[in-house]
C-alpha positions in Angstrom: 0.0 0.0 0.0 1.4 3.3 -0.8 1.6 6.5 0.8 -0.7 8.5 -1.3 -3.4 5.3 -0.8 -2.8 6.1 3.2 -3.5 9.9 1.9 -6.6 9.8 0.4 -9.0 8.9 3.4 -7.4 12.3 5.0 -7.7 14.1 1.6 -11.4 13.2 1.4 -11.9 14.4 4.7 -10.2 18.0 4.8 -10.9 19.3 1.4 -14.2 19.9 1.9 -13.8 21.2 5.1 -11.2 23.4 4.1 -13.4 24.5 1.2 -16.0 25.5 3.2 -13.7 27.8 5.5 -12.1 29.3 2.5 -15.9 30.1 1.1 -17.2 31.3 4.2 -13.9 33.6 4.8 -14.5 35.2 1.0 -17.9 35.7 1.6 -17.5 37.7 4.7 -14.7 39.7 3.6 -16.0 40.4 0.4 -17.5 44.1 0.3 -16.9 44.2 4.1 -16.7 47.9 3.8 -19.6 48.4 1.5 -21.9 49.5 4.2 -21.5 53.0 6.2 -20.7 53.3 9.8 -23.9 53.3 11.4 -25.0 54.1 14.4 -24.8 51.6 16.5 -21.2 50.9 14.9 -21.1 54.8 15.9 -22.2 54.1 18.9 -19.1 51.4 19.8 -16.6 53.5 17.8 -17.9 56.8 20.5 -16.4 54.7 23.5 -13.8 53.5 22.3 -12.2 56.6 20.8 -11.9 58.4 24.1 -9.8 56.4 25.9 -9.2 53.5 28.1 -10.6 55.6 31.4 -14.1 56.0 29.4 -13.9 52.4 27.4 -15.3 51.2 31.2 -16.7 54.1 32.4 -20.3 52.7 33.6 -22.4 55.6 31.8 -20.6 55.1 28.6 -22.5 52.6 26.8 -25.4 50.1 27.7 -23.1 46.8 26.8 -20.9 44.6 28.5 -17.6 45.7 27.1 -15.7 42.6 26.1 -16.6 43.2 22.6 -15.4 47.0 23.4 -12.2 45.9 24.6 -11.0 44.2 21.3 -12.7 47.0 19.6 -10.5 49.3 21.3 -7.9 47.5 20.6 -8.4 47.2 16.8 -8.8 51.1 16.9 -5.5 51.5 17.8 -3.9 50.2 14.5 -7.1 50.7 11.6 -8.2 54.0 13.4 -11.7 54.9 11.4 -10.3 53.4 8.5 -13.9 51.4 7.6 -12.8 48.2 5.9 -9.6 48.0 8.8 -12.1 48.6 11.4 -15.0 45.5 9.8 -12.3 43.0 9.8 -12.4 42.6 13.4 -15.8 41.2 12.9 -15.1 39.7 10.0 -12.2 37.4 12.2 -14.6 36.8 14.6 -17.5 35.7 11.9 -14.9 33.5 10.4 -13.8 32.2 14.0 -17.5 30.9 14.0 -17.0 28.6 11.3 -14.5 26.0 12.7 -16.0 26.9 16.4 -19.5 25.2 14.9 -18.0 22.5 12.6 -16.0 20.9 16.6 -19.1 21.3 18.5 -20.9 19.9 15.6 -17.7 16.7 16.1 -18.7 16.6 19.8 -22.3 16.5 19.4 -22.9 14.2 16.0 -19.2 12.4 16.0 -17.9 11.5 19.2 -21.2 11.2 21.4 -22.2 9.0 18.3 -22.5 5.0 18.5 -19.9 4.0 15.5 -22.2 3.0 13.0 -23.9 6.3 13.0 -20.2 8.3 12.5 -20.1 8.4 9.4 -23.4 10.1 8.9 -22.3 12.2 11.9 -19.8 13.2 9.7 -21.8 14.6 6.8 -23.6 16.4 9.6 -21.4 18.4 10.4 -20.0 19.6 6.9 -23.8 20.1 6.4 -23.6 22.5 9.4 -20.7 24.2 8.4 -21.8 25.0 5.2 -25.4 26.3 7.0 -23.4 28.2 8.6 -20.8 29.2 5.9 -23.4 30.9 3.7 -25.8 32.0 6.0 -26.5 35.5 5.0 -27.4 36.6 8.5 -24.3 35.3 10.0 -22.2 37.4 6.9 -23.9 40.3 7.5 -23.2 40.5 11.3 -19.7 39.4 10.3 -19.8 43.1 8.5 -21.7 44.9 11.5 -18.9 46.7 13.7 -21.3 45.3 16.9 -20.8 42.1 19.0 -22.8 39.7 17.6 -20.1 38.2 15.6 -18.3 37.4 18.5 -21.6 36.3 20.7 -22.2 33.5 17.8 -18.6 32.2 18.3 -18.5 32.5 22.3 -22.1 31.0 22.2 -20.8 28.1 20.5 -17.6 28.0 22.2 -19.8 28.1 26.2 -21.5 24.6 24.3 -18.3 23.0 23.3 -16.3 23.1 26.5 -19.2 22.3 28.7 -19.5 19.2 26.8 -16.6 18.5 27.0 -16.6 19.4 30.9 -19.5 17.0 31.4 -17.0 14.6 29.4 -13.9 15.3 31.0 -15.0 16.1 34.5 -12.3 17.1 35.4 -11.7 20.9 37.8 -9.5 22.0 34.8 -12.3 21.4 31.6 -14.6 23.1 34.3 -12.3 26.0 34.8 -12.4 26.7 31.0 -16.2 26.5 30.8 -16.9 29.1 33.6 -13.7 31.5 32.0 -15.5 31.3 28.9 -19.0 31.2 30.1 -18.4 34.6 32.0 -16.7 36.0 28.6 -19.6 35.3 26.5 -21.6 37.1 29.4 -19.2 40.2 28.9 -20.2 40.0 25.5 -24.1 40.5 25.9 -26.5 40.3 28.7 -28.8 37.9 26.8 -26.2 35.4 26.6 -27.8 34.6 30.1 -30.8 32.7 28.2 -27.9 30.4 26.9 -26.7 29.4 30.4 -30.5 29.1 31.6 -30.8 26.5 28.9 -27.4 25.1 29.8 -28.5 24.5 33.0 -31.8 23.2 32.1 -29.5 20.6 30.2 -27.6 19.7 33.5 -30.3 19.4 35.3 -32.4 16.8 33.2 -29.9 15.0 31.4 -26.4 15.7 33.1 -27.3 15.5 37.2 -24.1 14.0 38.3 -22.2 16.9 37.3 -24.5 19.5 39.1 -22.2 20.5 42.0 -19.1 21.2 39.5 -21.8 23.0 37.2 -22.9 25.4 40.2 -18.9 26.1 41.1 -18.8 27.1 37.2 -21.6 29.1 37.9 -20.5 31.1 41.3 -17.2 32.1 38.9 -19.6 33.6 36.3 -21.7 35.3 39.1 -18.4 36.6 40.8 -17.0 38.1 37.9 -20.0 39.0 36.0 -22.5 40.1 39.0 -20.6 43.2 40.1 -20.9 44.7 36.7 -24.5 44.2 36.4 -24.6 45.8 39.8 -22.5 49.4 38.9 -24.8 49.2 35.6 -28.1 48.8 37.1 -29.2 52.5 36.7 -28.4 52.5 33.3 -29.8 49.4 32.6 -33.4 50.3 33.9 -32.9 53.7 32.4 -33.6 51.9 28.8 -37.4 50.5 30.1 -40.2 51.2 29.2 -42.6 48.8 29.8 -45.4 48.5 27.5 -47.6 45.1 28.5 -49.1 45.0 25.1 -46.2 43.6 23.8 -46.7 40.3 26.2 -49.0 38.8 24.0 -49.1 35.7 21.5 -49.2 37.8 18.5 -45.8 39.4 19.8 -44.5 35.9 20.7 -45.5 34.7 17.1 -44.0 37.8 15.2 -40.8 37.3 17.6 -40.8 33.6 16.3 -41.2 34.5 12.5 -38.7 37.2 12.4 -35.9 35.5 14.4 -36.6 32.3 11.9 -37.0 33.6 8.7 -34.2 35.8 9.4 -31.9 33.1 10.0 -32.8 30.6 7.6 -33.6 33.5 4.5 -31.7 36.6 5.8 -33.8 39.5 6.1 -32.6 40.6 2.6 -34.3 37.6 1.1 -37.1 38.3 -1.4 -40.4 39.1 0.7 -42.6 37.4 -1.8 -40.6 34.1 -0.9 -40.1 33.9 2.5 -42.5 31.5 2.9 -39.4 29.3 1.7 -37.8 29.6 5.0 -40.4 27.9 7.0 -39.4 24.7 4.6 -36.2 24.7 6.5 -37.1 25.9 10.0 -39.6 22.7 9.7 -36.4 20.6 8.4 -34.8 22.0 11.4 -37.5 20.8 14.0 -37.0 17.3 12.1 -34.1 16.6 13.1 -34.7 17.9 16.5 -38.2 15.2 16.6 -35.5 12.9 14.9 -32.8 13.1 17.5 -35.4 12.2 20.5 -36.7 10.0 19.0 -33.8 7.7 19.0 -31.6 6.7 22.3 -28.6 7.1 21.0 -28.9 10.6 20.7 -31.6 12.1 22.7 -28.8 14.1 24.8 -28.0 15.3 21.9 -31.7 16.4 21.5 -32.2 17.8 24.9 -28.8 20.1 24.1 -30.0 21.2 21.2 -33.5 21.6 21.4 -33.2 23.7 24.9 -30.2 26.2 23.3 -33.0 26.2 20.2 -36.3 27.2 22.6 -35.6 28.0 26.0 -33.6 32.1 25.0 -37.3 32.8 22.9 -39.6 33.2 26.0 -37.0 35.2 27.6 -36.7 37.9 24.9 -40.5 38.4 24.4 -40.1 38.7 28.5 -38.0 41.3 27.9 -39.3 42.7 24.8 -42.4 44.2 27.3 -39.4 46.5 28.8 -37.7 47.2 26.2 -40.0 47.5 22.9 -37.1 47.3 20.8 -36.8 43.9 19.2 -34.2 42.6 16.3 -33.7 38.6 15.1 -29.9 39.4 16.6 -31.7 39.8 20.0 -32.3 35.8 19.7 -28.5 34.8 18.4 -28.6 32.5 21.2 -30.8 30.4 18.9 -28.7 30.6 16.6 -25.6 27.9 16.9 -28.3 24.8 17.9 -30.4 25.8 14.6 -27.5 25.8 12.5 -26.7 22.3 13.4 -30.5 21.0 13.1 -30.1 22.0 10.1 -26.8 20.4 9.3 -28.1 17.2 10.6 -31.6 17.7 8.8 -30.0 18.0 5.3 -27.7 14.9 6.1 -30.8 12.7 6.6 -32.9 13.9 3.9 -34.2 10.5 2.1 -32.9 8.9 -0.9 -29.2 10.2 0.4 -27.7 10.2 -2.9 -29.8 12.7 -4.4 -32.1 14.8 -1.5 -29.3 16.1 1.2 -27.2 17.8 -2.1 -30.1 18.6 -3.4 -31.6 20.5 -0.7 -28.1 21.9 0.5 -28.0 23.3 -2.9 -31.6 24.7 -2.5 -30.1 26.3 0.8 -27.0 27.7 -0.7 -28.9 29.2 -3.7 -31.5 31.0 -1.6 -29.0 32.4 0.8 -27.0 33.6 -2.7 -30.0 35.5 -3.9 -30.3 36.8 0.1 -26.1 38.2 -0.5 -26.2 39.4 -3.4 -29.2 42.0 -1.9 -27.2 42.3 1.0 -24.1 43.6 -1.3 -25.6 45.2 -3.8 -29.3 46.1 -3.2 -29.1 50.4 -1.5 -32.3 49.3 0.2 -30.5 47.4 2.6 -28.1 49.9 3.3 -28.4 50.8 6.8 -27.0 54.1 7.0 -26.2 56.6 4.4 -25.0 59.6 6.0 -21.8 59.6 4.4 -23.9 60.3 1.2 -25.3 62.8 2.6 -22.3 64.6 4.0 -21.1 64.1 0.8 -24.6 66.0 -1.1 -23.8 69.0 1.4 -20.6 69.5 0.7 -20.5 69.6 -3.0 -24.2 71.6 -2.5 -22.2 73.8 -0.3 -21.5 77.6 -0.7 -19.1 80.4 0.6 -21.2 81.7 4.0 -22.6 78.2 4.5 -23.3 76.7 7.9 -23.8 72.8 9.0 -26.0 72.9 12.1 -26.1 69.2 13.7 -28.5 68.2 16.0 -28.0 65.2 17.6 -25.4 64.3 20.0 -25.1 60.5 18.5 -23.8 61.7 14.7 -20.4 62.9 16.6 -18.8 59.7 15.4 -20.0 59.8 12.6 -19.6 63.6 11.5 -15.9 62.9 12.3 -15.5 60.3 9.5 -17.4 61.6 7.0 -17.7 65.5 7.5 -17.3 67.5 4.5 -14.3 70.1 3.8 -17.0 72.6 4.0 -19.0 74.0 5.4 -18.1 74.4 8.8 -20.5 72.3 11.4 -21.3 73.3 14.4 -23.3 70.7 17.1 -26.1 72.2 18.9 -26.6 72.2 22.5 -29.7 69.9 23.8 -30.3 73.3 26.0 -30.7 75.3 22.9 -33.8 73.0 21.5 -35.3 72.4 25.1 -38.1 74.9 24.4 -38.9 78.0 21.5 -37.4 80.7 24.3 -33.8 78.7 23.9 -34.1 78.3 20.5 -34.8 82.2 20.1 -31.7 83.0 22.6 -28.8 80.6 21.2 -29.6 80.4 17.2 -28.8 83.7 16.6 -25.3 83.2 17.4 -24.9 80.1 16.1 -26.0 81.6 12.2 -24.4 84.8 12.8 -22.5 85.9 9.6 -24.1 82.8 7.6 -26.2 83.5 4.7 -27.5 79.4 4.9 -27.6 76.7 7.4 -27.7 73.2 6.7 -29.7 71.8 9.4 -29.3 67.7 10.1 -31.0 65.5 12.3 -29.7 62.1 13.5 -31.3 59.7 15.0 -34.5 60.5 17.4 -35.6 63.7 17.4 -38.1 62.8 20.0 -35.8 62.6 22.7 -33.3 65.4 22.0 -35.6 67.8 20.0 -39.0 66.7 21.0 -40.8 69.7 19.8 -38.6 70.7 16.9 -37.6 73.7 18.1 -34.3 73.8 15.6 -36.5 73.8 12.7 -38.6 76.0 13.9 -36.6 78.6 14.6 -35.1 78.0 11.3 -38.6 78.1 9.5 -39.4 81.1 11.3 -36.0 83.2 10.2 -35.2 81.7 6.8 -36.6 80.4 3.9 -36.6 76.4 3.5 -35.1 75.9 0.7 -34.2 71.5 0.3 -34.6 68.2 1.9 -34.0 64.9 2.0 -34.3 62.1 3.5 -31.5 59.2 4.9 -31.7 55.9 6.9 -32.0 57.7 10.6 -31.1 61.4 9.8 -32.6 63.9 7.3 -31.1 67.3 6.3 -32.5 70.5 5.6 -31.3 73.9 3.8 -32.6 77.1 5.0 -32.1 80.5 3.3 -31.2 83.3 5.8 -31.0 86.7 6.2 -33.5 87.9 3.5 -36.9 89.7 4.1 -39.8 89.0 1.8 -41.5 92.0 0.0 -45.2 92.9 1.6 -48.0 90.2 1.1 -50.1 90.1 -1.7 -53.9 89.4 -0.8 -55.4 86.2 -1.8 -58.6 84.8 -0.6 -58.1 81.0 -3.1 -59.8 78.0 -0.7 -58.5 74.6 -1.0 -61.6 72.3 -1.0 -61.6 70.9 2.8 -57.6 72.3 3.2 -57.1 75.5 4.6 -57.5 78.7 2.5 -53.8 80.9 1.0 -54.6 84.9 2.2 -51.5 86.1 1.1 -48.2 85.7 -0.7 -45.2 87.1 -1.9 -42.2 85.8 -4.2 -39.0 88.1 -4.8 -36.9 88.5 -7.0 -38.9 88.8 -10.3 -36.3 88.6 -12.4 -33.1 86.3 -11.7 -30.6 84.5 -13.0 -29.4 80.6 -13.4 -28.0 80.1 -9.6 -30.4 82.6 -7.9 -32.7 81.9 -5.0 -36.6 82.6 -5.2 -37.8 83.3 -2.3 -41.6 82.5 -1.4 -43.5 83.4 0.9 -47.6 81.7 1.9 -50.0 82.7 4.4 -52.6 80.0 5.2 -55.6 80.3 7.6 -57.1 77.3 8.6 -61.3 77.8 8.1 -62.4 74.0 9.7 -60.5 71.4 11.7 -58.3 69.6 9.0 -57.8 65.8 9.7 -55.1 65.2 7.1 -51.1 66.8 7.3 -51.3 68.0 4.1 -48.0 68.9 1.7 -47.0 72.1 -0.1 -45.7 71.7 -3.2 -44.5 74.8 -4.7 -43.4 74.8 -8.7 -41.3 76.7 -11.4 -42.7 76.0 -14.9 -41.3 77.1 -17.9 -43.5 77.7 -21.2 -43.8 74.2 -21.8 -45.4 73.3 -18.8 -42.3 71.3 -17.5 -41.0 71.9 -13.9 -38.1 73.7 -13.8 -37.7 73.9 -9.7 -39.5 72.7 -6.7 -39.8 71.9 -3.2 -42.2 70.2 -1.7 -42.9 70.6 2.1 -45.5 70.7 5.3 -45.7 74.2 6.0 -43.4 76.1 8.0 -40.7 73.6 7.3 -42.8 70.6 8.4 -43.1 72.2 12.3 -46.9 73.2 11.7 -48.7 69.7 10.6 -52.1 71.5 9.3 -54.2 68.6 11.7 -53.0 70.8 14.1 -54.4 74.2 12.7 -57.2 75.5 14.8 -60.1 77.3 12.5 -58.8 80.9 11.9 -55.2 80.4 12.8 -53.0 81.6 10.6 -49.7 80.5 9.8 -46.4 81.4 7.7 -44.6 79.4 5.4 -41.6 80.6 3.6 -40.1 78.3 1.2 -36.8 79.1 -1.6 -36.4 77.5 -4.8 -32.9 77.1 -6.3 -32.6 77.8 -9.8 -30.5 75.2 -11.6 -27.2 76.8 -12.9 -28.1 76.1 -16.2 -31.8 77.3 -16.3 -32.1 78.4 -19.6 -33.6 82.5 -20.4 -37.4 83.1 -20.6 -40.3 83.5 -19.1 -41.6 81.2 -16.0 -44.4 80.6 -14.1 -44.5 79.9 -10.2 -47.7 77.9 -9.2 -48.4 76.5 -5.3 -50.8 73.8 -3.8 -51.4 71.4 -2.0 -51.6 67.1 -1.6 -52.3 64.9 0.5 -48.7 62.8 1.0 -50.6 59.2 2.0 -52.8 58.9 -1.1 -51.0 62.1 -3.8 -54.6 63.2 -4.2 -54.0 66.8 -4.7 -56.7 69.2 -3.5 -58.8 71.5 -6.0 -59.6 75.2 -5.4 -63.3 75.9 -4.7 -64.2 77.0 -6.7 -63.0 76.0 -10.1 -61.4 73.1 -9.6 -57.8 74.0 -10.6 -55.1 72.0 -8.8 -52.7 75.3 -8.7 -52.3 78.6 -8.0 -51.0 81.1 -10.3 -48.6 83.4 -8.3 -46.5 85.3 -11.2 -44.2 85.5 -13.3 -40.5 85.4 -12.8 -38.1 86.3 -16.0 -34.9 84.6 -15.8 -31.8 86.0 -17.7 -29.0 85.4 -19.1 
C-alpha cells in the first residue's frame, strides 16, 4: 500500500472542510466595507475613541464591554479606516465557522455510537456549510457590533461544557466558567444560553451539578458586580409596554428570528415562505434526535439552546419595545446544526441532502447578493449625505447638527465645507432657547444646513431647531436618509409685503396672502416665497405644499415640496382661523435656460397624492407670477 493510498482517506476528509472555511472567509470579507458606519457601529466607535478611562466608564454605553475591549484594541492600529475597522468582525465571523464545525464533532461524531459516524460526519460539513453561507451570520460578520463574537463564544460556552460534562475534570470546568463569563461580557442575553445550559444539566447531566454550580459562582463573581454598577443604566432603557406580552408578539418574535436566520432578512419578501421549509427541516431533526436513544442528549442540548432564550426575549421585549432577530443569536448555533443534521438525513441520500443543500446555498445567494448590492439594505447613508452638502455647499454656509449620536459619525465623514457646528440639547429644550442661542450660532451665515440624527423625539421633541429656522429663513431643500434627514434654510432675507389672496382649497385650509421676490433672476439665484394659510375648519389630514417653477412648456423647472413652516406646523393641528407662515426658496438650476416662468403652489395629500382643488373652479394650482430669468 502506498503513501498517497494512506493519503486519500485524509484528503477526502479535509478538502471539503477546508473548502467551506475558504468560502465562508471570502464571503465575509468580500464588500466588508460596503456599508457605512452606522449608528450603533457609531455608537461602539464613541467609547472606544476616548480612551481606556471612558472604554469602562459605567455611563458610557449600555453593553458589557468585552466586545469593546478588542474594539478598542483594533482602533489603535485601523483608526476609522472602515474596511480596517469590519475585519475585526469579519475574524470573529470567520472564528465561528470551525467553532460550529468541533461542536458539531462533539455532538454528531464523538457522542455517536460507531455506526452512526459516518453520517455524523456529513452532519457536520452540512452545518458548516449552513453556517458558511448563511447571509445573517455574513452580515453581522460586517456589523462593527458584537454579535459576531456572541455567535462564536455562544458556541464555544456549548463546546467546552461538553466536554466538561466529558472530561470532568476541575480543569475542563475552569475553562467552561472563563468562557461562560466571557460570553456574558459580551451581551447580557447570553444569560438565556446558560438558563438552557443548566436546564441541560439538570435533566440530562445530574451528576455533574455540584461542579456546574462552582462554574456558575465564577460567572456570578466576575459578572454580577458589573450588572450591579450598571443597574441605573440598565433600567434607564425601560419602558414597559404590557401590550407587547401577548401571543401575537410571541409569534411575530418567532417568524422574524426564523425567517431571518434561515432566508436573511434581505431575502425576497414574496418568498419567505421558503424559509419555513427549512425551519420545519430543522424541528425534524430535533423530533428525529429524541426519537432515538442514542442521541436524545443530543436532542435535549439542542432543542433547549433552540427554545428556552425565545420566552426570555418576548419577556423582555415588554421593557424594552425594541426587538431585532440578533436579539435571539442565542438560537442561533443549535439551529444551525438542526439544520446540518436535517440535510444529512434527507431521504434517498444520494440525491435529496445535495439537493436540498444546494436549495439552501442558492436561496442564501440570492439573500447576498441584496445584502451587497441592493441600497435598500443599506443601513445608514449619511456619508452620502455629508457628501450632497458638501459639494451643495456655498461660501457663508453653515452645517447645524443636532443630535449628540452623529459625533462619530460627523468625524469620519464631514465635508471640507462648510463648517459644522453641534447644537446644545439646552438650545432646542423649548422655543425661548431656541430664540436666545440660534442667533449666534448663524451669525454671519447667509445658509444653514440643518441635520438631524437619530431620534428627534428625545433630543428635540418639539422641533424647536426647525422652527426657529422656518421662522428666520426660507426652507429651501430636503432629503431624507436611513436615521437622519437634512435640511437647507435660506437666511437673512426679508420677503416684500404680502399680496392678498382669498383662493380655498376644497376641505384644506384657505392661502390669504403671498409674496415671491426676485422677479427677475438669473441661473443660480434663490426665489424666495412666501404663503399665508388660515385654517377655516378642523383639518384631519397633514397636508403637503408643493410649490413649482414652470417654464412655457409646462415642465418643472424647480421645486420643493414641504409641510408648512418647514414641516413644524402639521395642518391637523391648525385650529379654525389660525394663521400660519410658510416661507419656502427655490434654487434655480445653474443652467436654467432664459425666458419666461411661471410659479404655481398647492397642496396634496402625502398618503394617497390626491392633490386638492380650489373651490371654486377646480384648478389643482395657483397662479402666483411670473418670474423672467436671464441670461
Amino acid at each position: 500500500m502506498t503513501s498517497s493510498t494512506l493519503k486519500r482517506p485524509a484528503l477526502a476528509r479535509w478538502l471539503p472542510l477546508l473548502a467551506l472555511l475558504l468560502a465562508g472567509f471570502a464571503l465575509r470579507v468580500y464588500r466588508a466595507g460596503h456599508q457605512e458606519i452606522w449608528g450603533d457601529e457609531g455608537a461602539k466607535l464613541e467609547v472606544v475613541n476616548q480612551g481606556l478611562a471612558h472604554l469602562y466608564s459605567p455611563g458610557a454605553e449600555v453593553h458589557p464591554r468585552f466586545f469593546h475591549t478588542w474594539l478598542f484594541l483594533w482602533y489603535q492600529v485601523f483608526g476609522y479606516n472602515v474596511f480596517g475597522l469590519r475585519m475585526l468582525v469579519v475574524l470573529f465571523g470567520v472564528l465561528g465557522l470551525p467553532l460550529i464545525y468541533v461542536l458539531a464533532r462533539r455532538l454528531f461524531v464523538t457522542r455517536a455510537p460507531p455506526e452512526m459516524r459516518g453520517a455524523g460526519q456529513a452532519a457536520c460539513l452540512a452545518a458548516l456549510l449552513v453556517l458558511a453561507v448563511s447571509p445573517y451570520h455574513v452580515a453581522y460578520s460586517q456589523d462593527l457590533t458584537m454579535y459576531s463574537l456572541l455567535f462564536a463564544m455562544i458556541t464555544l460556552s456549548g463546546y467546552t461544557l461538553l466536554r466538561a460534562l466529558s472530561a470532568g475534570t476541575w480543569r475542563a470546568w475552569a475553562v467552561y466558567a472563563v468562557v461562560t463569563l466571557l460570553m456574558m461580557h459580551t451581551h447580557y442575553y447570553a444569560a438565556f444560553a446558560v438558563v438552557a445550559q443548566a436546564l441541560y444539566v439538570l435533566l440530562r447531566q445530574r451528576q455533574a451539578l455540584l461542579k456546574w454550580v462552582g462554574a456558575q459562582v465564577f460567572v456570578a463573581a466576575g459578572f454580577l458586580p458589573w450588572l450591579f454598577i450598571h443597574y441605573r443604566l440598565l433600567a434607564g432603557q425601560t419602558v414597559n409596554h404590557t401590550d407587547h406580552l401577548s401571543l401575537a408578539n410571541l409569534g411575530f418574535i418567532i417568524s422574524q428570528a426564523g425567517l431571518g436566520f434561515t432566508l436573511g432578512a434581505t431575502f425576497p419578501a414574496q418568498w419567505a415562505w421558503l424559509g419555513w421549509l427549512f425551519i420545519a427541516l430543522a424541528l425534524a431533526a430535533l423530533v428525529l434526535l429524541f426519537t432515538q436513544y442514542a442521541t436524545r442528549n443530543t436532542a435535549y442540548f439542542l432543542g433547549l439552546l433552540l427554545l428556552i432564550p425565545i420566552p426570555f426575549v418576548w419577556a423582555f421585549d415588554v421593557i424594552l419595545q425594541h426587538f431585532g432577530e440578533r436579539f435571539v443569536s442565542m438560537s442561533l448555533p443549535p439551529l444551525v446544526l438542526l439544520l446540518g443534521w436535517g440535510i444529512s438525513r434527507v431521504p434517498w441520500r444520494r440525491v435529496g441532502p445535495p439537493v436540498v443543500a444546494a436549495a439552501y446555498v442558492l436561496a442564501s445567494l440570492v439573500a447576498l447578493r441584496a445584502w451587497y448590492f441592493d441600497p435598500a439594505f443599506l443601513k445608514s447613508r449619511y456619508g452620502e449625505m455629508m457628501q450632497v452638502i458638501g459639494q451643495q455647499a456655498q461660501p457663508g454656509d453653515v452645517l447645524l447638527l443636532d443630535g449628540s449620536e452623529q459625533a462619530i459619525l460627523y468625524h469620519i465623514y464631514h465635508p471640507a465645507s462648510p463648517p459644522g457646528v453641534f447644537i446644545s440639547p439646552d438650545s432646542v429644550l423649548t422655543p425661548a432657547a431656541a430664540a436666545r442661542d440660534f442667533p449666534a450660532l448663524v451669525a454671519g451665515h447667509s445658509r444653514a444646513w440643518l441635520v438631524l440624527f437619530g431620534a428627534p423625539a428625545v433630543y428635540d421633541p418639539d422641533h424647536n431647531a426647525e422652527a426657529w429656522l422656518a421662522a428666520h429663513g426660507y426652507k429651501a431643500f430636503y432629503a431624507s436618509y436611513p436615521g437622519s434627514y437634512v435640511t437647507l434654510y435660506v437666511l437673512g432675507s426679508s420677503s416684500p409685503p404680502l399680496q392678498a389672496a382669498d383662493l380655498q382649497f376644497g376641505s384644506g385650509p384657505r392661502l390669504t396672502g403671498y409674496s415671491f421676490t426676485p422677479a427677475v433672476a438669473r441661473p443660480g439665484d434663490t426665489l424666495l416665497v412666501t404663503l399665508q394659510w388660515q385654517a377655516t375648519t378642523r383639518m384631519s389630514v397633514d397636508y403637503t405644499v408643493f410649490t413649482q417653477l414652470w417654464d412655457s412648456s409646462g415642465q418643472v423647472a424647480a421645486q420643493l415640496d414641504s409641510q408648512p413652516a418647514s414641516g413644524t406646523r402639521p395642518t391637523s393641528g391648525w385650529q379654525p382661523g389660525e394663521t400660519v407662515l410658510d416661507r419656502k426658496a427655490l434654487l434655480l438650476p445653474a443652467g436654467l435656460p432664459p425666458g419666461s416662468y411661471t410659479l404655481q403652489v398647492g397642496l396634496y395629500d402625502l398618503a394617497t397624492l390626491q392633490r386638492l382643488t380650489l373651490s371654486p373652479g377646480g384648478d389643482e394650482h395657483v397662479f402666483l407670477g411670473t418670474v423672467q430669468v436671464m441670461p
